[in-house]
DRENPA-3360 file (N, C-alpha, C; in nm, 2 decimals, always signed):
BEGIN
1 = XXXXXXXX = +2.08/-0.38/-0.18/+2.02/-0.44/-0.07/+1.94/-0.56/-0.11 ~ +1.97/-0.69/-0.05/+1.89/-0.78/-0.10/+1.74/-0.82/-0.03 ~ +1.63/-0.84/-0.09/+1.53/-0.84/-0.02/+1.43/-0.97/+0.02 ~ +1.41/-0.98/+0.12/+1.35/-1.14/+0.14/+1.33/-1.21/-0.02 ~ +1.33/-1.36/+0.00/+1.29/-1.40/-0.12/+1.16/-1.38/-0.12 ~ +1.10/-1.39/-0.07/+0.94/-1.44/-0.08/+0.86/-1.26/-0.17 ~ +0.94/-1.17/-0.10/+0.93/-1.07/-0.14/+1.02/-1.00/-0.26 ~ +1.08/-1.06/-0.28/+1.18/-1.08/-0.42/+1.12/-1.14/-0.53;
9 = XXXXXXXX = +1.07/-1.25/-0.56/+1.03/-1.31/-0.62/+0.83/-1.23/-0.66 ~ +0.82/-1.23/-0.57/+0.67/-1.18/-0.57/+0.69/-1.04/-0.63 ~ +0.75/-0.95/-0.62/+0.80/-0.82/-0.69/+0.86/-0.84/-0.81 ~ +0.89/-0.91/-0.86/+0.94/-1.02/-1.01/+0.78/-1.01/-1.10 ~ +0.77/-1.10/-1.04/+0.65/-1.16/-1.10/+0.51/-1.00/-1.10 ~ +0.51/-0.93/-1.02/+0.37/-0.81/-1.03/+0.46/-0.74/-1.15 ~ +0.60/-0.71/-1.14/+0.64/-0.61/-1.28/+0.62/-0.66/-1.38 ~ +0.63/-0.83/-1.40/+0.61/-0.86/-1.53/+0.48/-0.84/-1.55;
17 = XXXXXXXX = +0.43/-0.92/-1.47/+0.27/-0.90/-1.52/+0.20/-0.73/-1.54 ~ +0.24/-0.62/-1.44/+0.23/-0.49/-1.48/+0.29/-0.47/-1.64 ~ +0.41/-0.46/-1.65/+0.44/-0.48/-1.78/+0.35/-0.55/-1.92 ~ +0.32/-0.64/-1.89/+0.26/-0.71/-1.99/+0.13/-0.66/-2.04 ~ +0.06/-0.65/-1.85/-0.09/-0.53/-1.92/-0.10/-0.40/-1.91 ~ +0.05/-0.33/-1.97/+0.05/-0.22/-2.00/-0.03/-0.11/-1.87 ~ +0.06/-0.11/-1.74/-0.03/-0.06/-1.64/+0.02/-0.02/-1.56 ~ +0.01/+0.09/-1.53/+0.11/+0.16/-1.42/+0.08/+0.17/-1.29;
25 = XXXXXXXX = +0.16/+0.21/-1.14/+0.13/+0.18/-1.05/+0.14/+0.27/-0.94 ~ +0.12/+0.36/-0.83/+0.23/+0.43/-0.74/+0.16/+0.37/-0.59 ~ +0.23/+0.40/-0.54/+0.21/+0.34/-0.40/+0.12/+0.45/-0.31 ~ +0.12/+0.42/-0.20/+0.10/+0.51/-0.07/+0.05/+0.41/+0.04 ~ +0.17/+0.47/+0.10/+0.22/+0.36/+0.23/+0.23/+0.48/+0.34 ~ +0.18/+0.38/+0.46/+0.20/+0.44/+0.60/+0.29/+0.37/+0.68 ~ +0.23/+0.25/+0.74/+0.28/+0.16/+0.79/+0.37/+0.13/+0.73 ~ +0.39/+0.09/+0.62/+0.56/-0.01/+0.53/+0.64/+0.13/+0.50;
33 = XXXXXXXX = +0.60/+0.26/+0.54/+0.72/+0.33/+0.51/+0.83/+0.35/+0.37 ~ +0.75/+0.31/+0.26/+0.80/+0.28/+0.10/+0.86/+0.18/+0.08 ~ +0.80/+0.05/+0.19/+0.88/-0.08/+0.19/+0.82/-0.12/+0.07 ~ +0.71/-0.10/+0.00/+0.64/-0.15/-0.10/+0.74/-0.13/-0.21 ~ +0.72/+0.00/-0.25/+0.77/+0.14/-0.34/+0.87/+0.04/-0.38 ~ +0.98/+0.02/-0.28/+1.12/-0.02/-0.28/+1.13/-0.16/-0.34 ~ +1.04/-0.25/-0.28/+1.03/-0.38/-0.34/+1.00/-0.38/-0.47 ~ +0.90/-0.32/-0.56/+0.83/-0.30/-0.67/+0.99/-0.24/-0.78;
41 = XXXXXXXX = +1.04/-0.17/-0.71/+1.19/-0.10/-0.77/+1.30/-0.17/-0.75 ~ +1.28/-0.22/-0.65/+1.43/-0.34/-0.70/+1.44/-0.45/-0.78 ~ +1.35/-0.38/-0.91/+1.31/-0.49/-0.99/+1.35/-0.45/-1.11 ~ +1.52/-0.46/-1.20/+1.52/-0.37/-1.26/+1.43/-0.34/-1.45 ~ +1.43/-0.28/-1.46/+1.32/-0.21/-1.57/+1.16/-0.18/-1.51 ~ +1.20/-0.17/-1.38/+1.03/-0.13/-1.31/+1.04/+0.01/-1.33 ~ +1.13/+0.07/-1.40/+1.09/+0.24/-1.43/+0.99/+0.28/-1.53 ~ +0.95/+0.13/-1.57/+0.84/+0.12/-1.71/+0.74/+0.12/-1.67;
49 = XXXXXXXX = +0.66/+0.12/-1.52/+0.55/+0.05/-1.49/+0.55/+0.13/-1.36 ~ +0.64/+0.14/-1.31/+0.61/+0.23/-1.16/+0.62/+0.39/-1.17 ~ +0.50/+0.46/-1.14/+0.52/+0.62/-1.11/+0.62/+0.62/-0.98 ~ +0.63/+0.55/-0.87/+0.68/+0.61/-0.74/+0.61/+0.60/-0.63 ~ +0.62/+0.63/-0.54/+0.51/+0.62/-0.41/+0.50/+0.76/-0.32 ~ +0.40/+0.71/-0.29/+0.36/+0.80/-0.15/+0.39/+0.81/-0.04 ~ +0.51/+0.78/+0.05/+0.46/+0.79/+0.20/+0.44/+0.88/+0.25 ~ +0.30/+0.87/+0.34/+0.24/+0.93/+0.36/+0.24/+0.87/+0.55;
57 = XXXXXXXX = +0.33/+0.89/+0.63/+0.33/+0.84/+0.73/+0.23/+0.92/+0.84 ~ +0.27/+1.03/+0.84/+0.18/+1.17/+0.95/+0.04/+1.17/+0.86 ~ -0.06/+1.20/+0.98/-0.17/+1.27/+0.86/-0.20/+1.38/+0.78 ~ -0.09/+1.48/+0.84/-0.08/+1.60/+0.76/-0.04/+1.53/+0.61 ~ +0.06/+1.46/+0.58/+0.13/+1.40/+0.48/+0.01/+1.34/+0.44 ~ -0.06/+1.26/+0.43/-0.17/+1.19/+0.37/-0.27/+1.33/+0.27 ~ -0.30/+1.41/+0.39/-0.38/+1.55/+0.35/-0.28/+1.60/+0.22 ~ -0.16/+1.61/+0.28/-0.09/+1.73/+0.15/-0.06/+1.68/+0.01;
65 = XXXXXXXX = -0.02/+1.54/+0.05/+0.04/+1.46/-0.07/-0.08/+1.39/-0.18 ~ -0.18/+1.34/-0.07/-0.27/+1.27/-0.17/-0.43/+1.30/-0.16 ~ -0.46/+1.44/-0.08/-0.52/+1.51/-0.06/-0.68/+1.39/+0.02 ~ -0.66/+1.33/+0.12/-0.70/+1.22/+0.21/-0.80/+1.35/+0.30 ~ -0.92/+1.38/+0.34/-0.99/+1.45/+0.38/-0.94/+1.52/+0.50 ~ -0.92/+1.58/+0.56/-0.93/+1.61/+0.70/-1.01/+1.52/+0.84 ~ -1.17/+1.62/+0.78/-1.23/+1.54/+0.83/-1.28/+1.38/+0.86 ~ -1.22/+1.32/+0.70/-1.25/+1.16/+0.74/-1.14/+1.12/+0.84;
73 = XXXXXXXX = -1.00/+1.16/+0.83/-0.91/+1.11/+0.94/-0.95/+1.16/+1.09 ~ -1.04/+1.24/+1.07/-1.08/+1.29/+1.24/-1.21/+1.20/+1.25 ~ -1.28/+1.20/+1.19/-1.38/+1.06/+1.19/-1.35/+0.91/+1.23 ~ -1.29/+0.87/+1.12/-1.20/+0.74/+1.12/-1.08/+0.71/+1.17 ~ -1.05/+0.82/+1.17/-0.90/+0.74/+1.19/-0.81/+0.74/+1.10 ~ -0.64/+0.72/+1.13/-0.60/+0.71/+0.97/-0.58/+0.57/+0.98 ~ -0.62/+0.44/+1.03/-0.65/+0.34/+1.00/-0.74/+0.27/+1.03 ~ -0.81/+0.29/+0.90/-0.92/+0.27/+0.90/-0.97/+0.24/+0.74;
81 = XXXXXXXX = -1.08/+0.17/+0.71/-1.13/+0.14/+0.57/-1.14/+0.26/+0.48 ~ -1.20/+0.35/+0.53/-1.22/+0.50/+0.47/-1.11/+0.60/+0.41 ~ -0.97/+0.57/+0.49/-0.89/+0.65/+0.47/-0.79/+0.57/+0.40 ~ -0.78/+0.39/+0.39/-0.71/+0.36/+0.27/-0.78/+0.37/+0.14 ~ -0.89/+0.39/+0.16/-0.99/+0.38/+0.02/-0.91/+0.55/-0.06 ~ -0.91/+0.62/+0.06/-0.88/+0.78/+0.01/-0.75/+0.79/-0.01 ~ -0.67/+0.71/+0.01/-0.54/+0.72/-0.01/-0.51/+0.67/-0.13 ~ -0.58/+0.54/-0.18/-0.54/+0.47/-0.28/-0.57/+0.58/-0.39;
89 = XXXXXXXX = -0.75/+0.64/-0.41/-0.79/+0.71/-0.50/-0.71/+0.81/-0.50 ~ -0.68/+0.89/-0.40/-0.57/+1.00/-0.40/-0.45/+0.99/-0.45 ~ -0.37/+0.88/-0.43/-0.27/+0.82/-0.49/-0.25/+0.84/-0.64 ~ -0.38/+0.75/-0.73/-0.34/+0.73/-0.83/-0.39/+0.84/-0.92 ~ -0.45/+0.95/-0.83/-0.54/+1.10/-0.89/-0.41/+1.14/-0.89 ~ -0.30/+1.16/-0.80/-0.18/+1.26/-0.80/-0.08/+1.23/-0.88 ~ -0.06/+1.07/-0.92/+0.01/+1.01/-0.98/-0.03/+0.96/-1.17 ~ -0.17/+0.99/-1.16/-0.20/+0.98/-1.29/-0.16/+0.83/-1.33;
97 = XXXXXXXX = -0.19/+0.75/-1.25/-0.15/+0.62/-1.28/-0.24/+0.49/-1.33 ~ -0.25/+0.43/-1.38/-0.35/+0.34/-1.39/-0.43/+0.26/-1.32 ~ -0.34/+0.24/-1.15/-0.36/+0.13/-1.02/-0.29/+0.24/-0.97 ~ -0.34/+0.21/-0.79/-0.28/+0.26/-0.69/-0.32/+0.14/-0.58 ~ -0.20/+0.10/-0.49/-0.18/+0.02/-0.36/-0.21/+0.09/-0.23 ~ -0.29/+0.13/-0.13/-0.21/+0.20/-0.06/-0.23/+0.10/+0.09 ~ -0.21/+0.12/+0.18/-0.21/+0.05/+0.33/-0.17/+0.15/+0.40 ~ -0.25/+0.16/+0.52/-0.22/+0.20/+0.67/-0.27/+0.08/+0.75;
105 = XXXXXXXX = -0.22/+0.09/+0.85/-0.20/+0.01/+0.98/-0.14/+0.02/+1.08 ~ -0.10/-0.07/+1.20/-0.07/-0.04/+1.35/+0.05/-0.20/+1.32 ~ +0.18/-0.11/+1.29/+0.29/-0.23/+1.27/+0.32/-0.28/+1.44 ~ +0.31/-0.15/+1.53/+0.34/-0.18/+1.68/+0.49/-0.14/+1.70 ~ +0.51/-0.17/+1.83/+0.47/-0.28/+1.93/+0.34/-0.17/+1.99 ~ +0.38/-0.04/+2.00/+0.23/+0.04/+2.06/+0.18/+0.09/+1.97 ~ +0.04/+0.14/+2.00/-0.01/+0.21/+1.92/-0.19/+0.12/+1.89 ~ -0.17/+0.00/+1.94/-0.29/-0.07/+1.98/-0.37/-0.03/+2.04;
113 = XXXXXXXX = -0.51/-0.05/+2.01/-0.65/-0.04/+2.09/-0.72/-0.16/+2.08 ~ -0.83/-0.20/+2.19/-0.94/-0.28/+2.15/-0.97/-0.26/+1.99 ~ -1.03/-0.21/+1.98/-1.11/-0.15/+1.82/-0.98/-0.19/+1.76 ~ -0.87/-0.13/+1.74/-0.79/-0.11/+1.66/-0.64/-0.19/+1.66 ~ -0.62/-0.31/+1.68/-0.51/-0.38/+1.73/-0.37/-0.39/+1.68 ~ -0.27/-0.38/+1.74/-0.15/-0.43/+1.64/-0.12/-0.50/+1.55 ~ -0.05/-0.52/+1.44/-0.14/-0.59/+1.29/-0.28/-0.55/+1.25 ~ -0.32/-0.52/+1.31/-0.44/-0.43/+1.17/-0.41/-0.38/+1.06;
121 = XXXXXXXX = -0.42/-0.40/+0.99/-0.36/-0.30/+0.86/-0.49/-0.30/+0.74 ~ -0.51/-0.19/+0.69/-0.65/-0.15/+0.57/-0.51/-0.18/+0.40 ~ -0.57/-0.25/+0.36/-0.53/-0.25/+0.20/-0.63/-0.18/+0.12 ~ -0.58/-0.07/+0.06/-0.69/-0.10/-0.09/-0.59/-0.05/-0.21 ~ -0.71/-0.07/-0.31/-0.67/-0.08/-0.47/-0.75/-0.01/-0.54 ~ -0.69/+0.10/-0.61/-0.79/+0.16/-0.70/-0.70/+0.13/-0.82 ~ -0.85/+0.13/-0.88/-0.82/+0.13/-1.08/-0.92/+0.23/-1.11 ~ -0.91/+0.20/-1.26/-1.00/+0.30/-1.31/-1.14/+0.21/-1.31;
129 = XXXXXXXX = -1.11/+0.11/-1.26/-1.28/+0.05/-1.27/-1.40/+0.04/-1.07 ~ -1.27/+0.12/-1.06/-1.30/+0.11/-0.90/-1.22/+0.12/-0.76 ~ -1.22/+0.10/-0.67/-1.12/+0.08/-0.58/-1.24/-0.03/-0.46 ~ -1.11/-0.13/-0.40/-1.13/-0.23/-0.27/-1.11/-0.18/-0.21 ~ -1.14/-0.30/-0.14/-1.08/-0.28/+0.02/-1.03/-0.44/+0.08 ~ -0.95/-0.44/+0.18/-0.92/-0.54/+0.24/-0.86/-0.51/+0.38 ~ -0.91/-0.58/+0.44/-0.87/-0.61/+0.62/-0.78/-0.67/+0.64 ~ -0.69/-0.70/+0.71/-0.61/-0.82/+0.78/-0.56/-0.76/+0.94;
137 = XXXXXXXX = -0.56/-0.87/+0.99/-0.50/-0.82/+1.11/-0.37/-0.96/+1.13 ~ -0.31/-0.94/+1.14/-0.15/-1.02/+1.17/-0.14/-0.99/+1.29 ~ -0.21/-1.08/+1.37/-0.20/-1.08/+1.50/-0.06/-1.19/+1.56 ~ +0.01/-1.15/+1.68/+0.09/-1.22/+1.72/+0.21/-1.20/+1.66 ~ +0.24/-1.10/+1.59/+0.37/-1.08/+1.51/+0.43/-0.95/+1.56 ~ +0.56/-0.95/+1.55/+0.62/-0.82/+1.59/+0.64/-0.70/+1.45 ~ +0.69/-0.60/+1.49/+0.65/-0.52/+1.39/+0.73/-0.56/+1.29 ~ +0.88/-0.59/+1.25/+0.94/-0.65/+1.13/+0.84/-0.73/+1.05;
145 = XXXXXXXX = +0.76/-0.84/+1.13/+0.69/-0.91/+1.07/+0.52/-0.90/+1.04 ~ +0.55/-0.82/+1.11/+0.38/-0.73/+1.04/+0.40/-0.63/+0.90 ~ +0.51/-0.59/+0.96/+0.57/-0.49/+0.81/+0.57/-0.56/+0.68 ~ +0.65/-0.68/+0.69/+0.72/-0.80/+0.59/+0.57/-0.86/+0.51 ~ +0.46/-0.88/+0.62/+0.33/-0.94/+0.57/+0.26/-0.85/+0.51 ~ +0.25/-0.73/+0.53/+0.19/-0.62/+0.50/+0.24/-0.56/+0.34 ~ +0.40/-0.58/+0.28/+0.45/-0.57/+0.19/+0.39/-0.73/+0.09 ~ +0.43/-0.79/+0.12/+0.36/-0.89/+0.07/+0.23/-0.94/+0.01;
153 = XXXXXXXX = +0.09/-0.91/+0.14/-0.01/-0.93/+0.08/-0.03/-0.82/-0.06 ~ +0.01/-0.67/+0.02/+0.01/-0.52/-0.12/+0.05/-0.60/-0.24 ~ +0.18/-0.68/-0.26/+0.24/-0.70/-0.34/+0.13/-0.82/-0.45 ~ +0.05/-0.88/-0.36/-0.04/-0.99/-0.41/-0.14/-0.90/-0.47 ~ -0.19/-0.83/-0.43/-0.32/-0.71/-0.47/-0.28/-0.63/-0.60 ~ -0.15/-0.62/-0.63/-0.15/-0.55/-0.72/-0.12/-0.68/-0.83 ~ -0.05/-0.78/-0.82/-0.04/-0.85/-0.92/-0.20/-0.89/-0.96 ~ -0.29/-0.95/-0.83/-0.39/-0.98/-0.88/-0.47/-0.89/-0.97;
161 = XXXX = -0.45/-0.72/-0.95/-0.52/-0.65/-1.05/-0.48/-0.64/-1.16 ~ -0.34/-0.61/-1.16/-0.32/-0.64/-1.31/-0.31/-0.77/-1.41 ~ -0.30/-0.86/-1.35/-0.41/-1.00/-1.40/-0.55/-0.99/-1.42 ~ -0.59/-0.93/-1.39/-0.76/-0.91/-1.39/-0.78/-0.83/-1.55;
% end
């Protein structure tokens, strides 16, 4: 399957650089549905640097897989700052990995609120020196291209950590 360039090339470039600083990685995706996972793998010798991913689309699946609280998703939300933070750490606790990516968000077309809008999407990143956070909302885009953005920025976040 061939994959956008922009997203081809950008998945090039994070394995080398994973590679180089000796640093492993697994996902956990809601929204992209292991579009990440997949991008990061169709990279070939990324079996050196990638554990695999998470999707984690239902919240039960977030709870079983990367053990994401109950109660914060009844709090928060599963999109929300709180529960990519728990996803990422859960991620790379289940995966034993060095980095973890994860994102949830509202790709659409429903599933929008005031508070919570289509293109929203929570990034974060954990390492062993911490975990982020990041916001975006990709407003005005349909879901292919909220998906597309949302694989992309992830893919920038991990390159930037393993540069760091």
């Amino acid at each position: 399957m061939k994959l956008p360039d922009d997203i081809a090339s950008l998945a090039e470039e994070t394995i080398a650089a994973l590679k180089a600083a000796g640093i492993t990685v697994a996902t956990a995706e809601s929204c992209t549905g292991g579009l990440i996972a997949g991008a990061l793998t169709s990279v070939s010798g990324s079996s050196d640097v990638v554990y695999g991913g998470f999707v984690t689309y239902a919240n039960e699946a977030k709870i079983a897989m990367i053990g994401v609280p109950f109660g914060m998703l009844r709090q928060f939300g599963a999109v929300s700052k709180e529960v990519a933070m728990a996803m990422a750490d859960g991620a790379m606790a289940a995966a034993g990995t060095h980095l973890a990516v994860a994102v949830t968000g509202i790709a659409g077309p429903n599933g929008g609120t005031p508070d919570k809008p289509v293109g929203l999407v929570h990034f974060s990143v954990a390492t062993e020196d911490g975990t982020t956070h990041l916001k975006k909302v990709f407003a005005g885009m349909n879901r292919d291209e909220v998906r597309h953005a949302t694989v992309v920025q992830a893919l920038k976040l991990v390159l930037k950590s393993a540069k760091a």
